[in-house]
C-alpha positions as CSV (number, residue, x, y, z in Angstrom):
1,X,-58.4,-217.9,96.0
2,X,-61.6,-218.6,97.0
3,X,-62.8,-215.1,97.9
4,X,-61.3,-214.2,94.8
5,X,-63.5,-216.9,92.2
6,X,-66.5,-215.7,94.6
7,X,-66.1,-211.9,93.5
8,X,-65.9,-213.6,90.1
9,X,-68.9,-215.4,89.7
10,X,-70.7,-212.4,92.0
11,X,-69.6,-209.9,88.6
12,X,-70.5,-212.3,86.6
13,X,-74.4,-213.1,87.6
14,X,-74.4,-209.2,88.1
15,X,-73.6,-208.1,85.2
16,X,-77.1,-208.2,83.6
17,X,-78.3,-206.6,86.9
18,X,-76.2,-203.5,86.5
19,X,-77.6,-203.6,82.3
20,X,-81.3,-203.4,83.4
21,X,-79.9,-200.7,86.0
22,X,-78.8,-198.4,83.4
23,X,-81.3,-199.0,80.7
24,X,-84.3,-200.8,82.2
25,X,-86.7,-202.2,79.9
26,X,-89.3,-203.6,81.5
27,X,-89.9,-199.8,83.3
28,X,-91.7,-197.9,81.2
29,X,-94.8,-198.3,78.8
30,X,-95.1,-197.1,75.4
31,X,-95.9,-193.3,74.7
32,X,-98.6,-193.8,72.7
33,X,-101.1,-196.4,72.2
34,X,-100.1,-197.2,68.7
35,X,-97.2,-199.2,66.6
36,X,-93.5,-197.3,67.2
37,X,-93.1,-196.2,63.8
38,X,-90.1,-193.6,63.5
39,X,-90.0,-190.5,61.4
40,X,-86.7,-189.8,63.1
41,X,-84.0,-191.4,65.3
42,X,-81.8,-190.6,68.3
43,X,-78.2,-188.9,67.4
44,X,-80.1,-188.6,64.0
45,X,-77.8,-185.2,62.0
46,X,-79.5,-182.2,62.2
47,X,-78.2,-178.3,61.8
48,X,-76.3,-177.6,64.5
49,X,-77.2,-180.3,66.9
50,X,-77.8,-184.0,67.0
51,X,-81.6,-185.0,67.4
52,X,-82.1,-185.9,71.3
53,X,-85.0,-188.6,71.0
54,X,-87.1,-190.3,69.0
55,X,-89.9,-189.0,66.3
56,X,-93.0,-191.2,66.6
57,X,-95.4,-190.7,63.7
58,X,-99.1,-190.2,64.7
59,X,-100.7,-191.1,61.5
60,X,-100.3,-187.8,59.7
61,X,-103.1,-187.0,63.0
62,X,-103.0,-184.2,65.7
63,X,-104.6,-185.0,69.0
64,X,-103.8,-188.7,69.5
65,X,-103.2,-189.6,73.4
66,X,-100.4,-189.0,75.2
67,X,-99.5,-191.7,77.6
68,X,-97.3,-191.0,80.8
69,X,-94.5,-194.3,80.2
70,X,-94.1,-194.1,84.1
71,X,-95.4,-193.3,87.3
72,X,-94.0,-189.5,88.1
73,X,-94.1,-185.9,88.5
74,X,-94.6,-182.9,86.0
75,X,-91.4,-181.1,86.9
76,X,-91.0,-178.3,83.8
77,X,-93.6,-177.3,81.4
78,X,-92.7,-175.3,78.4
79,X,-94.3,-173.2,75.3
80,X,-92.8,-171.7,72.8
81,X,-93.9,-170.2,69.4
82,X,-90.3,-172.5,67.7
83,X,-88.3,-175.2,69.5
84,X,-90.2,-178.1,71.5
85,X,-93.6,-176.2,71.0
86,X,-95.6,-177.0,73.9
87,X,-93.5,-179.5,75.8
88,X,-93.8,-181.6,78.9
89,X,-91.7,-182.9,81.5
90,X,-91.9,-185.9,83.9
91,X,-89.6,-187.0,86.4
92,X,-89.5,-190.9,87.5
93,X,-88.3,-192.2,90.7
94,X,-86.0,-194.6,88.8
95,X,-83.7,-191.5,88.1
96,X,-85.1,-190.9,84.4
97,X,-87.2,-187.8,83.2
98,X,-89.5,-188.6,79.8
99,X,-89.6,-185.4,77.5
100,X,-92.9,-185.1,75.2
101,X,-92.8,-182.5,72.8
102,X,-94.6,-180.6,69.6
103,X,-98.2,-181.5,71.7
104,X,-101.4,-179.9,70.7
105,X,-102.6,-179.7,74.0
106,X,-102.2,-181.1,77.8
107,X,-103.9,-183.0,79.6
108,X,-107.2,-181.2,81.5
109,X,-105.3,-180.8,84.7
110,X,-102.0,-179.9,83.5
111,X,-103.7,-177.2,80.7
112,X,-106.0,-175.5,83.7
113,X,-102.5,-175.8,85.6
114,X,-100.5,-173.7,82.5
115,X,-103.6,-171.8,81.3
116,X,-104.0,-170.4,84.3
117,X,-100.2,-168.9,84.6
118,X,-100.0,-168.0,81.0
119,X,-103.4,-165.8,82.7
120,X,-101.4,-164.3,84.9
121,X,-98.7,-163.6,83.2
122,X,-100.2,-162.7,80.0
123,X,-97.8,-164.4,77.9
124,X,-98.5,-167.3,76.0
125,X,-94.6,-168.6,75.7
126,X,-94.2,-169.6,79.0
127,X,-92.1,-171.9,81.3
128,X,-93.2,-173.9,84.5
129,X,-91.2,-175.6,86.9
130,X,-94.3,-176.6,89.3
131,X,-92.9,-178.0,92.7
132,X,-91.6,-181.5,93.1
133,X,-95.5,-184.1,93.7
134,X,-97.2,-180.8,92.4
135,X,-98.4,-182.4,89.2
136,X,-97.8,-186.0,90.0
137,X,-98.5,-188.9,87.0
138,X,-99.5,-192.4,87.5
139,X,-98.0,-195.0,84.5
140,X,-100.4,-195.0,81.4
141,X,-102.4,-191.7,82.5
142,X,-102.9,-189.6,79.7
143,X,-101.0,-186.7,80.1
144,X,-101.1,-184.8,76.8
145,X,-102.2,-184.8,73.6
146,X,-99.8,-184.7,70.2
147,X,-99.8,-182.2,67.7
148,X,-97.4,-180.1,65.4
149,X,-96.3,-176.8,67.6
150,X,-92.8,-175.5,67.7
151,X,-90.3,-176.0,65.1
152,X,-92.1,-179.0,63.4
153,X,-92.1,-180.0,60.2
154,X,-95.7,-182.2,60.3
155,X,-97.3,-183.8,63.1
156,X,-95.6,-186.4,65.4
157,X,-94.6,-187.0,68.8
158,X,-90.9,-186.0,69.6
159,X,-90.1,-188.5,72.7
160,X,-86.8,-188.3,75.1
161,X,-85.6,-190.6,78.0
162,X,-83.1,-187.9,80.0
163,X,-80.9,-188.7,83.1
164,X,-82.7,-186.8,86.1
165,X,-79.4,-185.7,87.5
166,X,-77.4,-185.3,84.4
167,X,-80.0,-184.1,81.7
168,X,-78.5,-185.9,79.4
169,X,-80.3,-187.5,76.7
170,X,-79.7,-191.4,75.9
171,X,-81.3,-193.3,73.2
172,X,-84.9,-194.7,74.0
173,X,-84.7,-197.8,71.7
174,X,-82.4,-198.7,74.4
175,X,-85.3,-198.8,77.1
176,X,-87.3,-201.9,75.3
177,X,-89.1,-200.1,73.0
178,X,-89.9,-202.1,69.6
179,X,-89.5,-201.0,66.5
180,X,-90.5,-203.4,63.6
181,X,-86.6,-203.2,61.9
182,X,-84.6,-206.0,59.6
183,X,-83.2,-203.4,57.3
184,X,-80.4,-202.5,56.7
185,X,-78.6,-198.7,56.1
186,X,-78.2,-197.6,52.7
187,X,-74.5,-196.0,51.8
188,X,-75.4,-193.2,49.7
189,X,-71.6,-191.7,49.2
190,X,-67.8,-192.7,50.0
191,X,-64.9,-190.1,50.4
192,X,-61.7,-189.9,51.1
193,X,-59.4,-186.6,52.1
194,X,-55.4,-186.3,52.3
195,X,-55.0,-184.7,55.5
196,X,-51.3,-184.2,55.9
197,X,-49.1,-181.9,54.4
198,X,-47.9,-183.3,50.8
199,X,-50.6,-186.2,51.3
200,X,-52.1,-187.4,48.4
201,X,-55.4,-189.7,47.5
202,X,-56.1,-190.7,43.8
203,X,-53.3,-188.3,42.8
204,X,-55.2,-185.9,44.3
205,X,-54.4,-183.1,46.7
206,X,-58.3,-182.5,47.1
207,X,-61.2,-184.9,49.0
208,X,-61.6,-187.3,46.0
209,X,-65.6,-188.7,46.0
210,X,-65.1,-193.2,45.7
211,X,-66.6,-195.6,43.5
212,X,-68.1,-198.7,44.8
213,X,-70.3,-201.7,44.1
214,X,-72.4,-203.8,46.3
215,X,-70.9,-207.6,46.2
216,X,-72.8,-210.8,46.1
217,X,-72.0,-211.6,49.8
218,X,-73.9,-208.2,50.3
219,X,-70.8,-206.0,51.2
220,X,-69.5,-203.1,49.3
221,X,-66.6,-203.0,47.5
222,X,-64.9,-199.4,46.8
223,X,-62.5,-198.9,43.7
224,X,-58.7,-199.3,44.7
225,X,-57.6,-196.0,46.2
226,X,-53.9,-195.2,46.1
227,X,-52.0,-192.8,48.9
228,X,-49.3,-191.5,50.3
229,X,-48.9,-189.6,53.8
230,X,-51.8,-189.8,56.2
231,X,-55.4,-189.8,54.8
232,X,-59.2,-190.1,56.3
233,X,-62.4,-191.6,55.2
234,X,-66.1,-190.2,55.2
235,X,-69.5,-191.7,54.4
236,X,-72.7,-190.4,53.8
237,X,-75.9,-193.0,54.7
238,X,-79.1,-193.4,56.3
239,X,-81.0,-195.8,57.7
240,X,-84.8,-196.7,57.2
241,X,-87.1,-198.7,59.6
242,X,-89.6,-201.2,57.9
243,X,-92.4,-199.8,58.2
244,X,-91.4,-196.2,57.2
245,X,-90.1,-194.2,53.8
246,X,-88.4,-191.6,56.1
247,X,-84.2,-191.3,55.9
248,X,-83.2,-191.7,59.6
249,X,-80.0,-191.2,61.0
250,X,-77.4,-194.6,61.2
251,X,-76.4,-195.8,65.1
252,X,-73.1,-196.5,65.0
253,X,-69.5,-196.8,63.1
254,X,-66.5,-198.9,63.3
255,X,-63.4,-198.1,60.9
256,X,-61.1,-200.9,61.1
257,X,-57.5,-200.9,59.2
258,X,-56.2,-204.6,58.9
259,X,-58.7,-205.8,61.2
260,X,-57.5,-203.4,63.9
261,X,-60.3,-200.8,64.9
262,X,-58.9,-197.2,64.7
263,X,-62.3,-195.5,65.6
264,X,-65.7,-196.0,66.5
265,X,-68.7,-193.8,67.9
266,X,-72.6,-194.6,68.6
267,X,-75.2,-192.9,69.4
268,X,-75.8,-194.4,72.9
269,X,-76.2,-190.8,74.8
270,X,-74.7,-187.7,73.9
271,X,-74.8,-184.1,76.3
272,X,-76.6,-181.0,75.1
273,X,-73.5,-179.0,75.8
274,X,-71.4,-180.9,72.9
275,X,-74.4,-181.1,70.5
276,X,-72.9,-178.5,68.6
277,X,-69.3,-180.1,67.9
278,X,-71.6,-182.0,65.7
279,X,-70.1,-179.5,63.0
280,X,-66.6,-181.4,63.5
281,X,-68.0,-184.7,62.8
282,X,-69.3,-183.7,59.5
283,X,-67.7,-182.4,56.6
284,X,-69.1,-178.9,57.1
285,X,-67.8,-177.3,54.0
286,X,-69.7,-180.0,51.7
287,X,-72.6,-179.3,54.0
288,X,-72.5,-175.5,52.7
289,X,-72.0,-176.4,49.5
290,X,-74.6,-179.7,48.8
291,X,-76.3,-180.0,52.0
292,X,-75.1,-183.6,52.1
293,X,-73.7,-184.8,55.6
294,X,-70.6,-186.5,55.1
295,X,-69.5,-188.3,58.8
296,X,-65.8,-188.4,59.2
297,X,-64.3,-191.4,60.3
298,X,-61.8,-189.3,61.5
299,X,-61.5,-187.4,64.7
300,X,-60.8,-183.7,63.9
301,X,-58.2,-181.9,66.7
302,X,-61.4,-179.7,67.7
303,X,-63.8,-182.5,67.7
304,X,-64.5,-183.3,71.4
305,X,-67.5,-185.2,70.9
306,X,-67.9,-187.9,73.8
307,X,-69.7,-190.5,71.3
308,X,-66.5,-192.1,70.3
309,X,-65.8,-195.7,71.9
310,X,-62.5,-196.6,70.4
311,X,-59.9,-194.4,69.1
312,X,-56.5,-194.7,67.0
313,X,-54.8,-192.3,65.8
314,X,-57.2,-190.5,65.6
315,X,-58.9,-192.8,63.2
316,X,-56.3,-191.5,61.0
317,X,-53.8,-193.7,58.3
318,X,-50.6,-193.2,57.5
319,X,-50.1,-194.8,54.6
320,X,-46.8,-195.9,53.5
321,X,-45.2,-196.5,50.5
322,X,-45.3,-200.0,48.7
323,X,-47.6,-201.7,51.8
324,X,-51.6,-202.4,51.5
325,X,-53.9,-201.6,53.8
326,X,-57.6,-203.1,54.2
327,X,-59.8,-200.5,55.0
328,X,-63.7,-201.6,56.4
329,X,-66.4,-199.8,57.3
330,X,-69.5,-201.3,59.6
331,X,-72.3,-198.8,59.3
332,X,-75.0,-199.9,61.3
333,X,-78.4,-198.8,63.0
334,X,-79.6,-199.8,67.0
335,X,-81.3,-203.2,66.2
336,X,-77.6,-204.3,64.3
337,X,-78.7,-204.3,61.0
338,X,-74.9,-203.4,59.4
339,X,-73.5,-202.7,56.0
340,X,-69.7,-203.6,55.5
341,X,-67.5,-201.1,53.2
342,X,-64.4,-202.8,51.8
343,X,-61.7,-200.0,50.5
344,X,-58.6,-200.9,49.3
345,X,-55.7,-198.6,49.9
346,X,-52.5,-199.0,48.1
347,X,-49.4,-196.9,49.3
348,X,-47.5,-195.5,46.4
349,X,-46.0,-192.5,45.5
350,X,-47.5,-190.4,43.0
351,X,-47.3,-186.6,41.4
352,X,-50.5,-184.5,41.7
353,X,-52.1,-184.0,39.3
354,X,-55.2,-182.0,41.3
355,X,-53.9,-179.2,43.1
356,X,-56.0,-178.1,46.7
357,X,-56.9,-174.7,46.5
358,X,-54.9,-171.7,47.5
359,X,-57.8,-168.9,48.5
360,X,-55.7,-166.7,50.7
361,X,-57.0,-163.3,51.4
362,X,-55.7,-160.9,53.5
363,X,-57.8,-161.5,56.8
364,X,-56.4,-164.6,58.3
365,X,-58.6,-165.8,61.4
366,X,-57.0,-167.8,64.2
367,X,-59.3,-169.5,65.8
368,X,-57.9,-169.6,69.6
369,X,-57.6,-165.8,69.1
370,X,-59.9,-163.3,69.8
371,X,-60.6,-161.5,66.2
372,X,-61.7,-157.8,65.2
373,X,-62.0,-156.3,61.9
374,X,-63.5,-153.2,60.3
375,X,-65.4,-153.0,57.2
376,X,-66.4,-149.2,57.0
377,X,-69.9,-149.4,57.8
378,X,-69.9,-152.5,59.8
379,X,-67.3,-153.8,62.8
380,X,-67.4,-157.6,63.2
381,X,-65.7,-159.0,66.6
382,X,-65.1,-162.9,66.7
383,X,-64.5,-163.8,70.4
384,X,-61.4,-167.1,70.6
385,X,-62.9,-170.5,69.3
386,X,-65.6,-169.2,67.5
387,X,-64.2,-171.5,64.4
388,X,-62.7,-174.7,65.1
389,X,-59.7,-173.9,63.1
390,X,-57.5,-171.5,61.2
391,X,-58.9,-170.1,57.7
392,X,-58.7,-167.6,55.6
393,X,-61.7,-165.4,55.7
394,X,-63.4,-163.3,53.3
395,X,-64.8,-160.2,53.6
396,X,-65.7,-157.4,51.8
397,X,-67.4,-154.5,52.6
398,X,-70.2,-152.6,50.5
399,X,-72.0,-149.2,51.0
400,X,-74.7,-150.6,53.2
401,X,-73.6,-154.1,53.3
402,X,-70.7,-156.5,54.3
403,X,-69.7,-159.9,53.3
404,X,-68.7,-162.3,56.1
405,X,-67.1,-165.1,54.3
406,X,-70.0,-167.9,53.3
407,X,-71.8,-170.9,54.6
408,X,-68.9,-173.5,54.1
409,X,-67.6,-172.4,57.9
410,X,-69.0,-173.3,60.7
411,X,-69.2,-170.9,63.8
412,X,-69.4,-172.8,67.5
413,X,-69.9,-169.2,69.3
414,X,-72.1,-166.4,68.2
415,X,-70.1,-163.5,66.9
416,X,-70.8,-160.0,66.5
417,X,-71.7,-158.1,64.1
418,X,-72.2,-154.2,65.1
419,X,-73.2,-151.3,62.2
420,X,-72.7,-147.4,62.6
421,X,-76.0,-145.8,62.5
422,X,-74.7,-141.9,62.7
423,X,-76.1,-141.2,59.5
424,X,-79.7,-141.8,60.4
425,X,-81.8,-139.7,61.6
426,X,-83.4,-140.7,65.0
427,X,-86.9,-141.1,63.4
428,X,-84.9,-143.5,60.7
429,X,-83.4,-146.0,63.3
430,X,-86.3,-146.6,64.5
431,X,-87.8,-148.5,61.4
432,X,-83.9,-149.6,60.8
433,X,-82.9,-153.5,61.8
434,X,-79.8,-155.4,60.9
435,X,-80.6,-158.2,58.2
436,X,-78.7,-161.0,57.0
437,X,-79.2,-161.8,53.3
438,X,-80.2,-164.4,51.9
439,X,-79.3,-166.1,48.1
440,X,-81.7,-164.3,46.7
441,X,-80.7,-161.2,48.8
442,X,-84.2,-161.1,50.7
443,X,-83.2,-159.8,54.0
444,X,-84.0,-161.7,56.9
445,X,-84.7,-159.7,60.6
446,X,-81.6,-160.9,63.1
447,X,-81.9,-159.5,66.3
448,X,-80.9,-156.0,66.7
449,X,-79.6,-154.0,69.8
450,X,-80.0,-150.6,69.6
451,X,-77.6,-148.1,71.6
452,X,-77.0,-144.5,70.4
453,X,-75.5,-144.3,67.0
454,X,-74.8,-148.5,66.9
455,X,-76.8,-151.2,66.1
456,X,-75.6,-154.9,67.1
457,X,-76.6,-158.4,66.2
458,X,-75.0,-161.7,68.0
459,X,-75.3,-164.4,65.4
460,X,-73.4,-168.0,64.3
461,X,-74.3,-167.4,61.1
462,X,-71.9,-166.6,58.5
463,X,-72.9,-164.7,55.2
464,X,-74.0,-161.1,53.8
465,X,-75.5,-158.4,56.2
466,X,-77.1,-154.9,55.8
467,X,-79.4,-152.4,57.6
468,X,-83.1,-152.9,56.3
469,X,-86.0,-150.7,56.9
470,X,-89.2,-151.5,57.7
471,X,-92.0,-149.1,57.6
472,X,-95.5,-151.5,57.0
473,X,-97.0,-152.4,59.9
474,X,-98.0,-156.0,60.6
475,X,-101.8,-157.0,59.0
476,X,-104.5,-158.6,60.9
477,X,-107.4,-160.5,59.3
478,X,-110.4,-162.3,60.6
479,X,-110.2,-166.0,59.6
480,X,-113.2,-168.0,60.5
481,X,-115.8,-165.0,61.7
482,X,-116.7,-161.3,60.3
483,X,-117.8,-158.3,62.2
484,X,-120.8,-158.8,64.2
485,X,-121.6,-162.3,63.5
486,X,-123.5,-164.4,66.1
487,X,-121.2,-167.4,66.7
488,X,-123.3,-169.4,69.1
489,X,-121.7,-172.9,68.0
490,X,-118.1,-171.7,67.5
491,X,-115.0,-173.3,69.4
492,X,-112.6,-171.0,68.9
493,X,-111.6,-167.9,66.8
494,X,-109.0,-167.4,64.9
495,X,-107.2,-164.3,63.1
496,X,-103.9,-164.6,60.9
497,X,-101.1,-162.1,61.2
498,X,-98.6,-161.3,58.9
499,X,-95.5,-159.0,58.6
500,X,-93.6,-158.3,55.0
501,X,-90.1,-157.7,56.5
502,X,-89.2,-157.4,59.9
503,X,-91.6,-160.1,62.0
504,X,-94.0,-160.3,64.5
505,X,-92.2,-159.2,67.9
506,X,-95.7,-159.0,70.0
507,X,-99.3,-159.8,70.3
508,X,-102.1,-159.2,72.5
509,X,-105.6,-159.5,72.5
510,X,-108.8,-158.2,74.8
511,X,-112.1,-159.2,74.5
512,X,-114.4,-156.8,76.2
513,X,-111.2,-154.7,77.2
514,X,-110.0,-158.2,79.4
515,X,-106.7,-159.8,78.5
516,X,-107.2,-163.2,76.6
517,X,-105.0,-166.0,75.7
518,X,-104.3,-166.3,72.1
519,X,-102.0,-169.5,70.7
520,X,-99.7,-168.4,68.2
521,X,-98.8,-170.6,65.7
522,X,-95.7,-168.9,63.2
523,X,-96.3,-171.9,60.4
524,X,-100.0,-171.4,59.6
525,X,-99.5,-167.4,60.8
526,X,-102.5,-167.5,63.3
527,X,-103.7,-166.5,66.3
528,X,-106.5,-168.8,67.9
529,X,-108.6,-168.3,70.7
530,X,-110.5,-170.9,72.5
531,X,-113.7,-170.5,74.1
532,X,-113.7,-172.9,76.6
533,X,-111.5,-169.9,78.3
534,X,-115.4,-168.1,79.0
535,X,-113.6,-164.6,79.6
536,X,-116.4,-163.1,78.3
537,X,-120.0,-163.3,79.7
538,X,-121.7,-160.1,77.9
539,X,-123.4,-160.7,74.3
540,X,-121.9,-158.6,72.7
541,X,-118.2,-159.0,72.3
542,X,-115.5,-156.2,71.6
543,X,-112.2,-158.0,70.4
544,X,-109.3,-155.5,69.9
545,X,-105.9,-157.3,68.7
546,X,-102.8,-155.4,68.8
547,X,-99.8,-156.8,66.8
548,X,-96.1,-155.1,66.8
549,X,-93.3,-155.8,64.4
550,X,-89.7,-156.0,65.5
551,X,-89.1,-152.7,64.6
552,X,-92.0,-151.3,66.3
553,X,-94.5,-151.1,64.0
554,X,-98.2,-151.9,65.0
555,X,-101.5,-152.7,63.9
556,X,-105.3,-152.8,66.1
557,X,-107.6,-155.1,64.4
558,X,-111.1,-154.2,66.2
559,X,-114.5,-156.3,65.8
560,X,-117.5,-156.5,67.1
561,X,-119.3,-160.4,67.5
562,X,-122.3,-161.6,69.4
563,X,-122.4,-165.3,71.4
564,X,-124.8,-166.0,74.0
């Protein structure tokens, strides 16, 4: 008895122990050296994937500092023209690696370090993994600088605490960080869907959109739904932070059914191999159709998302005929700010009077099935669980072009997508690509293999494709400097690069007929040398840049300048 109340009160007083183990917050400093204020949060929606950290704004500034949060080593270094943009990694004895990303620069040591391999390898995308204490970090050293590269929409800091051993990303608010926060999530819109066969929901065979109206205490009260057969709910919300405008992304929801929790997820940690089933959490078709992110409350047979907690039915409710049910929702962000959604469900038995719709075609996909289908000019192969359920699809086939169905489905696996070229003559496939259309039927360069008389594209993207030729090679124009300018006090030099159809596939640039590094950045279209590089000793300088388009197409831009 007494060994056994020992072990008790041992738990007990360990508990917090084992708390700070797996989140510690008195570890690790802040990033940066000024006030937390998101422009996006962890598990926030985004296409295809749930955001992995946090979004620190830096003032609407590039070039703020960079602060290591822990003592470490640089373990992978990355640069890419999308994506993280120049990104850093450092790995903390503690077991946690820190991810900074979208940086303008690194720090001195760590940009000789990549300068001098992008060098050698002539590339300026690039990934380092320098050996383990190569690159080591002491806590607050400034290790980079921040900036807008990669797939950034404005300049910020993207921030990520990662497990070392399982890489997977958990939510930094969780690590002590403060974020100035008393407000609460806005609920934007309420739905609710008969999912069984026969079920019905306002009389309606269809998702039916809810009324509500905030209440007194606070709460929100949705108009009386009535049902029959088993039924789901979805919300649409964001949350803000105080100091901030931006619409970030909720923490967590509880559904509860007569004061019985029937589901619940959070955005505690999530891996980057499920990101993806993000597209069975949402309501994907609405997606397509408003780009609105409905979350379902309910857990989809092909949702195998590991951010739930608690589980019923799969968050499903049978309702049933004559009986009540209290529906409420907790919608709440990481500091518990929470909004409380009262729905009223009544069961009763009702006639439709909207009808779901029938679109059948004649090309039924099942999902767990492998799927091929011709379409004259094109051959499209869907490997099993590409979709995430059965569906009718839609295709048609044109001259030059086929329809694959629209954006209302979402694909987990790329697909294929593989046109006969036999018509063409040799000198004609080389200009040719495979393009996906967009609304306004401006073709868009997807990746094309070329073998014999095929051409193939791997893609997740649903929608109209054709073969587009492109036969304008890519332009190149001086930016800051014109031929045979002295430019004694200049920093850098920059020349923008454009393509009409296809895209820039490669770039390289010589000064004095010797390899230099140019930074591409696709937003601004520009290439941008740096002359702290000193390639070039002579006077007189001879740039040549040579710019190819993805279909082979290429341009030499040649000037002459003079720095001493």
């Amino acid at each position: 008895m007494m060994r056994l109340l020992f072990l008790f009160v041992l738990t007990l007083n360990t508990l917090p122990l084992v708390a700070q183990y797996k989140y510690p917050k008195d570890s690790f400093q802040s990033p940066m050296g000024i006030p937390l204020i998101l422009a996006g949060t962890f598990g926030e929606l985004r296409s295809n994937h749930f955001h992995a950290g946090i979004d620190i704004k830096t003032q609407l500034r590039q070039g703020l500092r960079v602060y290591a949060i822990g003592e470490g080593t640089v373990t992978r270094i990355k640069v890419s023209h999308w994506g993280y943009g120049k990104a850093l990694y450092v790995a903390h004895p503690n077991g946690f690696t820190s991810v900074y990303a979208h940086l303008q620069k690194f720090s001195p040591e760590i940009e000789a370090y990549v300068k001098k391999e992008q060098y050698r390898k002539k590339s300026y995308e690039i990934e380092l993994f320098p050996e383990y204490g190569e690159l080591k970090v002491e806590k607050g050293n400034v290790i980079a600088f921040t900036g807008n590269t990669g797939s950034s929409s404005g300049p910020h800091l993207h921030f990520e605490i990662r497990s070392s051993i399982s890489e997977k990303p958990t939510n930094p608010l969780l690590y002590g960080y403060s974020v100035r926060d008393a407000t609460n999530p806005t609920l934007i819109g309420l739905f609710a869907y008969p999912l069984s066969e026969g079920a019905l929901v306002n009389q309606s065979e269809k998702k039916m959109q809810l009324n509500f109206n905030k209440q007194p205490d606070g709460s929100f009260l949705a108009d009386k739904v009535t049902a029959s057969g088993t039924i789901g709910f979805g919300f649409n919300a964001f949350d803000r932070q105080d100091l901030a405008a931006n619409k970030n992304g909720i923490f967590s929801m509880e559904q509860k059914v007569n004061g019985r929790t029937i589901s619940s997820y959070d955005f505690e940690t999530f891996s980057f191999g499920e990101t993806r089933y993000i597209n069975t959490l949402i309501d994907y078709a609405h997606f397509g159709k408003y780009r609105q992110r409905v979350q379902k409350c309910f857990k989809e047979p092909s949702n195998f998302l590991s951010i739930y907690k608690d589980v019923y039915n799969d968050g499903k409710i049978d309702v049933k005929e004559g009986l009540s049910y209290q529906v409420e929702l907790n919608i709440a962000d990481i500091e518990g700010n929470e909004i409380k959604v009262i729905i009223p469900v009544e069961g009763k038995k009702e006639i439709a009077k909207i009808k779901k719709d029938q679109q059948q075609t004649k090309h039924y996909v099942i999902a767990q099935k492998p799927n091929n289908f011709d379409l004259g000019v094109a051959k499209v192969y869907f490997p099993a669980n590409t979709f995430y359920e059965d569906f009718y699809m839609d295709l048609k086939k044109g001259k030059d072009t086929v329809n694959i169905h629209d954006n209302t489905v979402a694909a987990h696996r790329n697909f294929t997508v593989t046109f006969d070229v036999s018509k063409h003559s040799e000198a004609e496939r080389k200009q040719l690509f495979i393009a996906r259309l967009d609304e306004k039927s401006k073709p868009n360069y997807a990746r094309t293999y070329k073998r014999n008389n095929t051409f193939t594209t791997r893609t997740r993207n649903l929608g109209r494709y054709t073969l587009a030729k492109d036969t304008i090679a890519p332009t190149i124009k001086a930016r800051n400097f014109k031929d045979r300018q002295w430019l004694n006090n200049y920093r850098y030099l920059s020349v923008q690069i454009t393509d009409d159809l296809s895209g820039i596939n490669t770039y390289d640039a010589y000064l004095n007929d010797e390899w230099i590094l140019m930074e591409y950045e696709p937003k601004t279209k520009t290439l941008t040398y740096n002359f702290d590089d000193k390639i070039a000793e002579e006077t007189q300088c001879e740039l040549k840049v040579i710019v190819t388009d993805n279909v082979g197409n290429s341009s030499t831009f040649e000037r002459t300048f003079f720095r001493k």
